[in-house]
ZANUSE-172631 format. One record per residue (C-alpha): residue number from 1; x, y, z; residue in three letters. Coordinates in steps of 0.001 Angstrom, whole numbers, plus 500000, padded with zeros to 6 digits. Example, Ala and Ser with C-alpha at 12.3 -4.5 7.8 and 13.67 -1.06 7.14 Angstrom:
BEGIN
+------+--------+--------+--------+------+
: resi :   east :  north :     up : resn :
+------+--------+--------+--------+------+
:    1 : 512300 : 495500 : 507800 :  ALA :
:    2 : 513670 : 498940 : 507140 :  SER :
+------+--------+--------+--------+------+
END
This chain:
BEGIN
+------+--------+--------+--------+------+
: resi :   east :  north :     up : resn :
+------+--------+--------+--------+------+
:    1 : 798235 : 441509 : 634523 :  UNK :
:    2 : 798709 : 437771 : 634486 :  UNK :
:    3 : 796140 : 435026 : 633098 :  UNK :
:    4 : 796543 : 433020 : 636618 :  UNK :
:    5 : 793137 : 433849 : 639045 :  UNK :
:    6 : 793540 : 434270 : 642622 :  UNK :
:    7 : 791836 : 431141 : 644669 :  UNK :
:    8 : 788589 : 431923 : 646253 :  UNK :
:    9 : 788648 : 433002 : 650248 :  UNK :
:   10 : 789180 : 430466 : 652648 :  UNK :
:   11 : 791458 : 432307 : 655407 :  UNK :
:   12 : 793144 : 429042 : 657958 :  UNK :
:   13 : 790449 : 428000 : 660917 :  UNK :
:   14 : 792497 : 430322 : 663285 :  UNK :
:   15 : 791774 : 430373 : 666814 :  UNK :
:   16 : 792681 : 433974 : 668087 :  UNK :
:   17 : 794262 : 434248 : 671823 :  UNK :
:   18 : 796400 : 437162 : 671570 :  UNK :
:   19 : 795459 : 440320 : 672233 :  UNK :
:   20 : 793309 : 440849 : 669726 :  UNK :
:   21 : 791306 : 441151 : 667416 :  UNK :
:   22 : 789326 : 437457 : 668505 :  UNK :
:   23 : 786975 : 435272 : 666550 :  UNK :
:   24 : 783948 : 436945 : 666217 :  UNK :
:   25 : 780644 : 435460 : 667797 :  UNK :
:   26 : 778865 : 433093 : 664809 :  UNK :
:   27 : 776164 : 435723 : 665287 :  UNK :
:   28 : 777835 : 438613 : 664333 :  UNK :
:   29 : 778985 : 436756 : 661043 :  UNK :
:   30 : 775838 : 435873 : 660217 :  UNK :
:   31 : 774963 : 440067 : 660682 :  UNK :
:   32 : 777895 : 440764 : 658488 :  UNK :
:   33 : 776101 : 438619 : 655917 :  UNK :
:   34 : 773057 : 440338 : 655848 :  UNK :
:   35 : 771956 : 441940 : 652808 :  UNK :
:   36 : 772312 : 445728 : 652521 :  UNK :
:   37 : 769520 : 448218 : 652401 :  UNK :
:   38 : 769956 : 452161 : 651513 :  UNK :
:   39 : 770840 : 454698 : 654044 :  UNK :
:   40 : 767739 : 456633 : 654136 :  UNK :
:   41 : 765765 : 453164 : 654287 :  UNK :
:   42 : 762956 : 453687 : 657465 :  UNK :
:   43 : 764535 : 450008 : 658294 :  UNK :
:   44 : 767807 : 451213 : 658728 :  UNK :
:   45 : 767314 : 454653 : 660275 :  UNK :
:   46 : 765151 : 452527 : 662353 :  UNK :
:   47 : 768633 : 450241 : 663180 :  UNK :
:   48 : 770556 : 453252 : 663230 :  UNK :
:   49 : 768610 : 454302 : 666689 :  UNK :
:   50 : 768163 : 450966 : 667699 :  UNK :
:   51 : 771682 : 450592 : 667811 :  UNK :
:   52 : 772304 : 454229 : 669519 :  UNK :
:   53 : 770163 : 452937 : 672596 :  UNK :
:   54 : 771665 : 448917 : 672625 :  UNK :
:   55 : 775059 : 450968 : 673475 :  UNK :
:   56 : 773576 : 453689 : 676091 :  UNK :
:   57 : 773123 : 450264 : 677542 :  UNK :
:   58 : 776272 : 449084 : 676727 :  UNK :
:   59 : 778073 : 451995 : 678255 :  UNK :
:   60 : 775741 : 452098 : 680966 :  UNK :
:   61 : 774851 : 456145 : 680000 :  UNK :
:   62 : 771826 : 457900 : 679650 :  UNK :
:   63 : 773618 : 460197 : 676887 :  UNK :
:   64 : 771384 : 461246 : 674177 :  UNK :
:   65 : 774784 : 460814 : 671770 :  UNK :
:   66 : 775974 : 457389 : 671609 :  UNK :
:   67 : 776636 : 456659 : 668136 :  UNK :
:   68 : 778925 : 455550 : 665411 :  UNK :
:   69 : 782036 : 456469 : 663601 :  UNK :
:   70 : 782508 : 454399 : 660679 :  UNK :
:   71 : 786465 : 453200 : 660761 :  UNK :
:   72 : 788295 : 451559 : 663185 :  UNK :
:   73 : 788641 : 451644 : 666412 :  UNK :
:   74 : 791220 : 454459 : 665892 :  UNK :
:   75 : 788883 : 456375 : 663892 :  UNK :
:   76 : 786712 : 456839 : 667274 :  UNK :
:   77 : 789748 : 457850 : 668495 :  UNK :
:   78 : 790602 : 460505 : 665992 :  UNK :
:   79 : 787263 : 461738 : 665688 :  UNK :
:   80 : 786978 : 462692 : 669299 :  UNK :
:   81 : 790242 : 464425 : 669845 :  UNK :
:   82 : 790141 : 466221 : 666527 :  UNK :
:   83 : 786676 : 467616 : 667064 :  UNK :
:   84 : 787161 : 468589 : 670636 :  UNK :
:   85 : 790665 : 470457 : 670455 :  UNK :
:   86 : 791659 : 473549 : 668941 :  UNK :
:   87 : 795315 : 474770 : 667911 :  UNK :
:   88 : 796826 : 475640 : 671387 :  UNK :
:   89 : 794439 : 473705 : 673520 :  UNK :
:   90 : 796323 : 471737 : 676367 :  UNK :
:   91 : 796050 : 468721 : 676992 :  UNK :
:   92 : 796712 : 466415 : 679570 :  UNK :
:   93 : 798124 : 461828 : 678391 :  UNK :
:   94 : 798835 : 459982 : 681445 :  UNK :
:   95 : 800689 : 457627 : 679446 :  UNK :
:   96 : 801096 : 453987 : 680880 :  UNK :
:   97 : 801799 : 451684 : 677622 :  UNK :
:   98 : 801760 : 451923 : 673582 :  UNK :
:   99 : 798379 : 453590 : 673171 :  UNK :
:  100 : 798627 : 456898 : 675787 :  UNK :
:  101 : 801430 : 457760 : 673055 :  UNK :
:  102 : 799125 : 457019 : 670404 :  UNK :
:  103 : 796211 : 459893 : 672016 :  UNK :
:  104 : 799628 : 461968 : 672365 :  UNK :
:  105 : 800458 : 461761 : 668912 :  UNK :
:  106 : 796638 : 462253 : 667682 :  UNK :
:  107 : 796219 : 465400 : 670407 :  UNK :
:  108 : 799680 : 466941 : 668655 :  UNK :
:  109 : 797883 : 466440 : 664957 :  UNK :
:  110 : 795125 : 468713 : 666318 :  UNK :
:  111 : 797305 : 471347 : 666856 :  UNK :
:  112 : 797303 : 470921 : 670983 :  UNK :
:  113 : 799916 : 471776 : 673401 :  UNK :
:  114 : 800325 : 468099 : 674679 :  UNK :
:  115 : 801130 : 467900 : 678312 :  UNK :
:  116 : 802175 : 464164 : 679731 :  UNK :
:  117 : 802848 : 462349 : 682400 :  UNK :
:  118 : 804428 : 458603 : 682812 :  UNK :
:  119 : 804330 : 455370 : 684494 :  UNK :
:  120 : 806923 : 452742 : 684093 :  UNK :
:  121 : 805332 : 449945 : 681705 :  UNK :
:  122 : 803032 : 447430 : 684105 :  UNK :
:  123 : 802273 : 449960 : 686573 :  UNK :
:  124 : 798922 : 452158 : 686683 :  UNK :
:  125 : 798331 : 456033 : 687781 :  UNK :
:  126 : 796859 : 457137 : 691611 :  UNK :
:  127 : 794233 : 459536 : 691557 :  UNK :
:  128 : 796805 : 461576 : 693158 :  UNK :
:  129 : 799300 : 461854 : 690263 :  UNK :
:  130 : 796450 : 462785 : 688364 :  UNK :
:  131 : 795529 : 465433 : 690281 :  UNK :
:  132 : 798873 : 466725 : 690357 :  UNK :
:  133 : 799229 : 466698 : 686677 :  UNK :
:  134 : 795493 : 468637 : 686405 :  UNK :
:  135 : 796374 : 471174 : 688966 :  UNK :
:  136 : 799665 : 472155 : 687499 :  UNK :
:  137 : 798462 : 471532 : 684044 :  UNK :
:  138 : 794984 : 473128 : 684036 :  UNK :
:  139 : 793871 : 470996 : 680365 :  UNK :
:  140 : 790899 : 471737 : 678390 :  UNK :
:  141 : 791094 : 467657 : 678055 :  UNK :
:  142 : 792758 : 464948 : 679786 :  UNK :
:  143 : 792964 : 461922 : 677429 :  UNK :
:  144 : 793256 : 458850 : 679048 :  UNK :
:  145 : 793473 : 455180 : 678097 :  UNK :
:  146 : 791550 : 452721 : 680196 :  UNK :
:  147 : 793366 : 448918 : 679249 :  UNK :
:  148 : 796061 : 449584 : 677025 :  UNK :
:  149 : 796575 : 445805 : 675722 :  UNK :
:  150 : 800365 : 446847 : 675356 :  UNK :
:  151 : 800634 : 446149 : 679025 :  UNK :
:  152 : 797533 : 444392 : 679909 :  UNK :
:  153 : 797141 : 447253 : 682601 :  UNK :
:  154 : 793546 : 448705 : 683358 :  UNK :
:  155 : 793824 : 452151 : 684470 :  UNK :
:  156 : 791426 : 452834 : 687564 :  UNK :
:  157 : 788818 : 455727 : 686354 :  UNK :
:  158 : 786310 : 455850 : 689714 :  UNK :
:  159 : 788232 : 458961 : 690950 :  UNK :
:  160 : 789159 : 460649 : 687677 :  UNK :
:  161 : 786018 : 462059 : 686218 :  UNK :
:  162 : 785254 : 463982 : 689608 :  UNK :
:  163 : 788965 : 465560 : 689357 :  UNK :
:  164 : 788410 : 466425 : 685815 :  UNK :
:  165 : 785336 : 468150 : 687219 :  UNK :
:  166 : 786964 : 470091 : 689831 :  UNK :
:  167 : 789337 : 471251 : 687767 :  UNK :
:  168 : 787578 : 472338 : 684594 :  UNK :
:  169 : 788806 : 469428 : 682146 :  UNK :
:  170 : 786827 : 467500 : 680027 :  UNK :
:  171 : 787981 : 464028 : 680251 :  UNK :
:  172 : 788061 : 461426 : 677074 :  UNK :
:  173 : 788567 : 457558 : 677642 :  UNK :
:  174 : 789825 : 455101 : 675129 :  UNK :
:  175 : 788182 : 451760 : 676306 :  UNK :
:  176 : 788498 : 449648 : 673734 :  UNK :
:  177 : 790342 : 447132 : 674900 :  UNK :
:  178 : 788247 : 447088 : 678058 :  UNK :
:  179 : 784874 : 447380 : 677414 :  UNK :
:  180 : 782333 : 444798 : 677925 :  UNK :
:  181 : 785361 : 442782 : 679310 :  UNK :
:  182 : 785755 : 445186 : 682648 :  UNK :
:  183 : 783673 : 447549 : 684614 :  UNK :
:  184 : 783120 : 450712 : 682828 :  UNK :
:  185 : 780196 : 452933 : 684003 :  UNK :
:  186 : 780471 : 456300 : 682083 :  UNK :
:  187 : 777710 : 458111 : 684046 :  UNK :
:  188 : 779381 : 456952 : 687516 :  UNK :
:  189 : 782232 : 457669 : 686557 :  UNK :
:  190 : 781703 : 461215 : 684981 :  UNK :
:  191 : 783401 : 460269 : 681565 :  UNK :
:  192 : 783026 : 463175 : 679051 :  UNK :
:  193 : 783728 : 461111 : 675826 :  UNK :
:  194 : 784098 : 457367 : 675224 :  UNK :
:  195 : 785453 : 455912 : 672045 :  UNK :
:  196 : 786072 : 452063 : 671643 :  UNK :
:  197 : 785948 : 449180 : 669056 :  UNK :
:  198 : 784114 : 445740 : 668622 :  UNK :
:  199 : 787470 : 443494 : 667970 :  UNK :
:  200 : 787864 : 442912 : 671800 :  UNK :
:  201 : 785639 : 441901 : 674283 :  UNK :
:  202 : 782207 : 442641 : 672280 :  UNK :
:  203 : 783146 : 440100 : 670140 :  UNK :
:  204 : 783286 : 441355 : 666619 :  UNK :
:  205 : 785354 : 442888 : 663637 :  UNK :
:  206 : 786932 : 445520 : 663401 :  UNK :
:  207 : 785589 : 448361 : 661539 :  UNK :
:  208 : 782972 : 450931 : 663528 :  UNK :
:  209 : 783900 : 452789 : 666501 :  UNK :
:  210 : 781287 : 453131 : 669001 :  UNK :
:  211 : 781128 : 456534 : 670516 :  UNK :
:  212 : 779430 : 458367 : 673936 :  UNK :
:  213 : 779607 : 461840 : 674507 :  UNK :
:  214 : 778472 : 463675 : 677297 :  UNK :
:  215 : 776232 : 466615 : 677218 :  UNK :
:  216 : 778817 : 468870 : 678188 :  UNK :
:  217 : 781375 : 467837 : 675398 :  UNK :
:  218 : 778997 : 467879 : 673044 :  UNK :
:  219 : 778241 : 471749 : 673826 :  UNK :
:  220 : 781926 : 472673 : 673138 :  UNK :
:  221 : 782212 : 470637 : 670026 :  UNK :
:  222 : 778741 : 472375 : 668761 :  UNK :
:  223 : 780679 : 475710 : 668678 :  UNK :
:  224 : 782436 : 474556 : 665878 :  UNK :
:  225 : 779194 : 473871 : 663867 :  UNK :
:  226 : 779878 : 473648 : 660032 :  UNK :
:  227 : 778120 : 472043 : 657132 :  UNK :
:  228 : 778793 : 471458 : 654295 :  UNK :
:  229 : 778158 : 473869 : 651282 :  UNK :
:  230 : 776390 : 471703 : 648753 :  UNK :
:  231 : 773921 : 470346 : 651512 :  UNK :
:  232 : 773524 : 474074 : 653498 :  UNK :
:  233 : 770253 : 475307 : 653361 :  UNK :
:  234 : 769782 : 479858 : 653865 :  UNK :
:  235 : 768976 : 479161 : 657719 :  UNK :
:  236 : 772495 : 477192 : 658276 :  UNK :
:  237 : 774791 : 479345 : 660659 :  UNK :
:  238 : 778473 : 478498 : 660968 :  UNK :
:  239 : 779964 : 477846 : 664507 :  UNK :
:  240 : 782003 : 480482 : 666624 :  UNK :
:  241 : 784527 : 478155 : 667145 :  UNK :
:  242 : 787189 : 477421 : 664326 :  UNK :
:  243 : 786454 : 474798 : 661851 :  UNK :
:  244 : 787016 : 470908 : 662652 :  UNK :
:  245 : 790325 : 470118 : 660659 :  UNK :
:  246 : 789279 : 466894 : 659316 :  UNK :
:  247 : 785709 : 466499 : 656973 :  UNK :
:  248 : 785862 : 462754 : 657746 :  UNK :
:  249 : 785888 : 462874 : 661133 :  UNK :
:  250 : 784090 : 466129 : 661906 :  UNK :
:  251 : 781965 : 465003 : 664543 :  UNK :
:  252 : 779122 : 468517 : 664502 :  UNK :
:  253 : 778423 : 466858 : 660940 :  UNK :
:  254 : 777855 : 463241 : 661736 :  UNK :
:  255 : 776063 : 464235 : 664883 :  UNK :
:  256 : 773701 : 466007 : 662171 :  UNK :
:  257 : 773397 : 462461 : 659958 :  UNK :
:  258 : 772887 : 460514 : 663558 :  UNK :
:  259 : 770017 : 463154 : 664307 :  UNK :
:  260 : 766448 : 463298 : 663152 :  UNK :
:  261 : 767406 : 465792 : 660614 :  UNK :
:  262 : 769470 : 463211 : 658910 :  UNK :
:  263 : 771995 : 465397 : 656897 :  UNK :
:  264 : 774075 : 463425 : 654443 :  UNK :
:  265 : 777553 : 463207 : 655516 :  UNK :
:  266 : 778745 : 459941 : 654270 :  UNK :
:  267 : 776822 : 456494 : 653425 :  UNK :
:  268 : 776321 : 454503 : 656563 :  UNK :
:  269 : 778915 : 451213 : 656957 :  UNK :
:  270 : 775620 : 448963 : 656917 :  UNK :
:  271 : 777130 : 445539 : 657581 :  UNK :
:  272 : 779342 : 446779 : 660505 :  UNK :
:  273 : 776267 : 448659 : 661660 :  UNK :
:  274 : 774416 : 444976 : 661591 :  UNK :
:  275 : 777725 : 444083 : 663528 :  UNK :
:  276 : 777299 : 446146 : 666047 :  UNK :
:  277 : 773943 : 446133 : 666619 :  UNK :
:  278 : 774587 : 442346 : 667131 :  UNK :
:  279 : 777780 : 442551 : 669496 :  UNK :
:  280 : 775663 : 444638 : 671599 :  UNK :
:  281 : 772420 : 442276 : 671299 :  UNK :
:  282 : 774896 : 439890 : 672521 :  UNK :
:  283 : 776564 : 440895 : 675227 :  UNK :
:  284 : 773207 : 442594 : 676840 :  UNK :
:  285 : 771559 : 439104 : 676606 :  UNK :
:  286 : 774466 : 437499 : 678321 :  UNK :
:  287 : 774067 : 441040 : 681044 :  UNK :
:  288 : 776659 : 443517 : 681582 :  UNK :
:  289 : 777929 : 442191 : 685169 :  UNK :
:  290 : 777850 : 438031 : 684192 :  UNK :
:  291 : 779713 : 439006 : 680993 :  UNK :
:  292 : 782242 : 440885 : 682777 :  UNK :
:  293 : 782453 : 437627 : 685239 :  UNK :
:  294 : 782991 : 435435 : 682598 :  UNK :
:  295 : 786143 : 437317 : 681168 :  UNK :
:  296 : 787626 : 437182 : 684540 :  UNK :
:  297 : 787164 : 433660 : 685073 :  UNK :
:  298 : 788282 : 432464 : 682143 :  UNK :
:  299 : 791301 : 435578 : 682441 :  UNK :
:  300 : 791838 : 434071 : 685688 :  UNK :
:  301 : 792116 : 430358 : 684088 :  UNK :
:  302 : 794722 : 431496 : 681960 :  UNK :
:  303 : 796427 : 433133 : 684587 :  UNK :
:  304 : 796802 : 430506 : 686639 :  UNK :
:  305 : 797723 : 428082 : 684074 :  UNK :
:  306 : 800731 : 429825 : 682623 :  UNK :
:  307 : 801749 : 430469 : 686363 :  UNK :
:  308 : 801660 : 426972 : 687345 :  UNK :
:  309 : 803341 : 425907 : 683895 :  UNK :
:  310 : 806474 : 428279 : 685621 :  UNK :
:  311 : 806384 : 431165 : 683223 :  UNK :
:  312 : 806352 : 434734 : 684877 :  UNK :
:  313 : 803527 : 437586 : 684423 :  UNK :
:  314 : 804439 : 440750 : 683291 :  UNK :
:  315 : 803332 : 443717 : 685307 :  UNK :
:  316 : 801026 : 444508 : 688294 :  UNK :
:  317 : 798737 : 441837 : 688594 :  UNK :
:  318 : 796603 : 443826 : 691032 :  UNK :
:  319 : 795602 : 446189 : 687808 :  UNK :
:  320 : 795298 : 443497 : 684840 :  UNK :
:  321 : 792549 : 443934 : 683106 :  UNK :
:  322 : 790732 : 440775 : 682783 :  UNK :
:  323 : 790568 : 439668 : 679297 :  UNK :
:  324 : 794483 : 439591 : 678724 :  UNK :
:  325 : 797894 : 438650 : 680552 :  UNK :
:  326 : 801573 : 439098 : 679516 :  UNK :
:  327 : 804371 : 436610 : 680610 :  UNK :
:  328 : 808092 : 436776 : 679943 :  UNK :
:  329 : 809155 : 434812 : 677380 :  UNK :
:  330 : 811713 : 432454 : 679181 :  UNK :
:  331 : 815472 : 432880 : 678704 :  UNK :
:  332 : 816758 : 430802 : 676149 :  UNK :
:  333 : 813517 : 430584 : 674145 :  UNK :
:  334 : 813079 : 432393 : 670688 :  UNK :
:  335 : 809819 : 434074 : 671013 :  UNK :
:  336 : 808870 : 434371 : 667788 :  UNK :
:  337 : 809682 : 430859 : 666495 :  UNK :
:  338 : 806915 : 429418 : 669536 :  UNK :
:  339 : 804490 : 431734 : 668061 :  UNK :
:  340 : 805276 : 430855 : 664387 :  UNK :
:  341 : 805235 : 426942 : 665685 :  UNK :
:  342 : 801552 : 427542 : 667560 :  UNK :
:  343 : 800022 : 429417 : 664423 :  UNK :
:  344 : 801371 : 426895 : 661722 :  UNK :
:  345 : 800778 : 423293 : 664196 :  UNK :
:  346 : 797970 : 424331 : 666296 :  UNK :
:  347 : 796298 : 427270 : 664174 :  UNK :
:  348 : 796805 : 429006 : 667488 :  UNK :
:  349 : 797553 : 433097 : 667489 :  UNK :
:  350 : 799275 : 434655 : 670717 :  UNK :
:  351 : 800721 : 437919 : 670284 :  UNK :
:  352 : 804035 : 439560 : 671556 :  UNK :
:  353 : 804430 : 443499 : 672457 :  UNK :
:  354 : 805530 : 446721 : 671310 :  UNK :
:  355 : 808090 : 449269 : 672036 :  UNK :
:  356 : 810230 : 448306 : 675075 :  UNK :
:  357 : 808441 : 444482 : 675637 :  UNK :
:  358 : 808352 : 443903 : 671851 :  UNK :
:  359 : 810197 : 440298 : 671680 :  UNK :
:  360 : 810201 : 439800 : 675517 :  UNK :
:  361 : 807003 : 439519 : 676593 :  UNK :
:  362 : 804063 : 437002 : 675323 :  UNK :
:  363 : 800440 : 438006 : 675318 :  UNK :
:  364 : 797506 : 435731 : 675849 :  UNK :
:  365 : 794013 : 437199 : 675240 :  UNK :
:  366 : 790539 : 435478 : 676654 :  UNK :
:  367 : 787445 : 438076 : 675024 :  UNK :
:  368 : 784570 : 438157 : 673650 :  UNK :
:  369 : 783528 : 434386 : 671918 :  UNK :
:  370 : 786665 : 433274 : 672724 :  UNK :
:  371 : 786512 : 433743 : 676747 :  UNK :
:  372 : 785733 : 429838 : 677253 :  UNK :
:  373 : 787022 : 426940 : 678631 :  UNK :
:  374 : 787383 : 424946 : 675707 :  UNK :
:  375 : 789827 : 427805 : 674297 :  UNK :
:  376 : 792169 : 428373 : 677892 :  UNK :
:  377 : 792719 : 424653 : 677831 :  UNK :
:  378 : 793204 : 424526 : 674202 :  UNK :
:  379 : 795807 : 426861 : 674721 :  UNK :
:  380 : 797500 : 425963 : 677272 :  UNK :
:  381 : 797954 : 422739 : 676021 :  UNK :
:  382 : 799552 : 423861 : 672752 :  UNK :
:  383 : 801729 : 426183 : 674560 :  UNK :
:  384 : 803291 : 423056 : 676691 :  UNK :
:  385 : 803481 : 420736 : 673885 :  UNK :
:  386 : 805691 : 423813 : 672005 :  UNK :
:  387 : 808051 : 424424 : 674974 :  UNK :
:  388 : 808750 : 421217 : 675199 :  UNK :
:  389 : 809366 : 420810 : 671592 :  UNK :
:  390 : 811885 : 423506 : 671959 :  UNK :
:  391 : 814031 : 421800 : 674982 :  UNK :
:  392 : 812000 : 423714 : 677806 :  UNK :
:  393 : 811831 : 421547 : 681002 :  UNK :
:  394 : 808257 : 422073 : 682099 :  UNK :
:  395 : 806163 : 419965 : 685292 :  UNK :
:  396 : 803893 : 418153 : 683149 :  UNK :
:  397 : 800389 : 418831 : 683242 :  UNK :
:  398 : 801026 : 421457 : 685632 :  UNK :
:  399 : 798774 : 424021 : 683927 :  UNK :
:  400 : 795992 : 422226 : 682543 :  UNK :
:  401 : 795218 : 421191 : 685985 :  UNK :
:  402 : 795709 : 424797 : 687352 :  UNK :
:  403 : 793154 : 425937 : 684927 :  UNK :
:  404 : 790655 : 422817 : 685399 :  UNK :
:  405 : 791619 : 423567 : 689225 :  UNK :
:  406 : 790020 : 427504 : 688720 :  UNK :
:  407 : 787308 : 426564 : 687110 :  UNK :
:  408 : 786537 : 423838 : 690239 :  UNK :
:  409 : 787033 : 426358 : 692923 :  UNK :
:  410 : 784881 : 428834 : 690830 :  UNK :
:  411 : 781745 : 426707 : 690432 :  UNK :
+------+--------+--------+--------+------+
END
């Protein structure tokens, strides 16, 4: 111990425009401010199911369980694959970027025999290599990643759910990086189980996992029913199944505390609940489809700005999702020292990659608060001004007036 204090918080006024997490709506951070209340409170089992039918809304599902996880977004992710899979279960990653190998590495945790399938980095699956996969495969789950920001690729789903169907698979989407941002219509789409996070385009921290289960999935996680011995009453039953190999993220049990019956499993995260219950406020207000427009105009401004400025994009540009874009870092250039010199002059955060684009590529995000004009320009001004700095010969101009020319043609 030392007799020095720390100073009080005051983080840098960063402006976030990588691929996330973003600035969070002033909103939300007024929510997160809100004084807390106990768990069992009428006024917050009251928020509780206000919040579980803001994101049936949100998710565009009629499913009676749309809740919750407290944790990240990765804690959604967890909770759904260890509830749902049993030692020796197959399962079925298409794996496109960074995060299919992430649901790989969760599904092998759980004790399943992890089928997978690949795509070069940049490039999507076809319903048909899908199909392929099921047929040969035959999973009890096919986990799939909608926008995996490693590549800024957004996996087509229309097709997938009614394969999964046909071929007896439930079928699990990670959409956090996606949601609210792009088109995702679980119902429509047949989606089994959702899981996704507020640090993209809903616009707020990171910390609660909103969830969506079907009816169906939620029938074959039942069967491993267990609670708890010192809150079991003599009625209780255990499931048939085996039980769920994590307390934490057992999802039977925190279906039970989501439920009427309200059975303690842990104490509600009440500011991220106020958090959520505000992103979704938020981006129902704005409406699903004009939300979803905004991201890919101001996706599109970007886009066209770094373009015109004479840098490259990464991948298929026919599957980007809309709320992020990846560019090659230009020969000669040291990645790393343009994003040190945009966070330290500029307070300006753009990310880079992992794996096999980790120091080549450059990441630009445009979500949530910060899908604006105000913020592409911004950016692409700093970006120019920092090339340039480091000896890059660039048309100048070029890309604020690609961007101003988007928004123009876009009136």
């Amino acid at each position: 111990m030392t007799d020095s204090q720390f100073s009080r918080l005051s983080p840098p006024p960063r402006l976030l425009m990588g691929p996330g997490p973003i600035n969070a709506y002033p909103r939300v951070l007024q929510a997160l401010s809100t004084q807390l209340i106990g768990q069992y409170d009428p006024h917050m089992t009251n928020y509780m199911n206000q919040v579980m039918a803001l994101y049936r809304d949100v998710f565009q599902t009629r499913n009676q369980w749309t809740l919750m996880v407290d944790g990240t977004a990765r804690a959604g992710i967890e909770a759904v694959l260890v509830s749902i899979i049993e030692p020796g279960d197959r399962v079925l990653v298409p794996i496109f970027g960074r995060f299919g190998y992430l649901l790989q590495e969760i599904a092998e945790r759980a004790g399943a025999e992890v089928h997978t399938i690949e795509v070069p980095w940049g490039e999507v699956f076809s319903p048909e290599q899908i199909e392929a996969a099921l047929k040969q495969v035959r999973p009890k789950v096919l986990a799939l990643v909608q926008g995996d920001t490693s590549t800024t690729m957004l996996q087509p789903l229309a097709d997938i759910g009614a394969l999964c169907r046909h071929y007896e698979a439930l079928l699990y989407c990670d959409a956090t990086a996606s949601i609210a941002g792009n088109a995702l219509l679980v119902d429509d789409w047949q989606l089994d189980a959702v899981s996704v996070g507020l640090q993209k385009c809903l616009g707020g921290p990171s910390g609660i996992a909103p969830i969506t289960l079907s009816d169906r999935f939620v029938e074959q996680i039942r069967r491993r029913h267990h609670i708890e011995a010192g809150i079991r009453g003599e009625e209780a039953r255990p499931g048939v199944g085996s039980r769920i190999r994590s307390n934490y993220f057992d999802l039977p049990m925190i279906l039970d505390y989501w439920s009427e019956a309200r059975l303690n499993h842990h104490t509600e995260a009440t500011s991220m609940l106020y958090c959520a219950r505000e992103c979704a406020q938020i981006v129902l207000e704005e409406g699903l489809v004009a939300g979803i427009e905004r991201h890919e105009r101001h996706g599109k401004a970007m886009l066209d700005g770094l373009i015109a400025m004479g840098l490259a994009p990464f991948g298929d540009l026919r599957h980007k999702m809309n709320n992020v874009c990846a560019f090659w870092i230009p020969d000669g250039i040291d990645g790393e020292a343009i994003r040190s010199a945009l966070l330290h002059d500029f307070n300006l955060e753009i990310g880079t990659s992992f794996g096999p684009l980790k120091g080549k590529v450059w990441r630009f995000g445009t979500m949530g608060y910060n899908a604006r004009q105000d913020t592409v320009l911004f950016t692409l001004m700093a970006l120019e001004a920092t090339l340039r700095r480091a000896g890059l010969s660039l048309p100048s101009g070029a890309a604020v007036d690609a961007a101003y020319q988007h928004y123009t043609d876009t009136l």
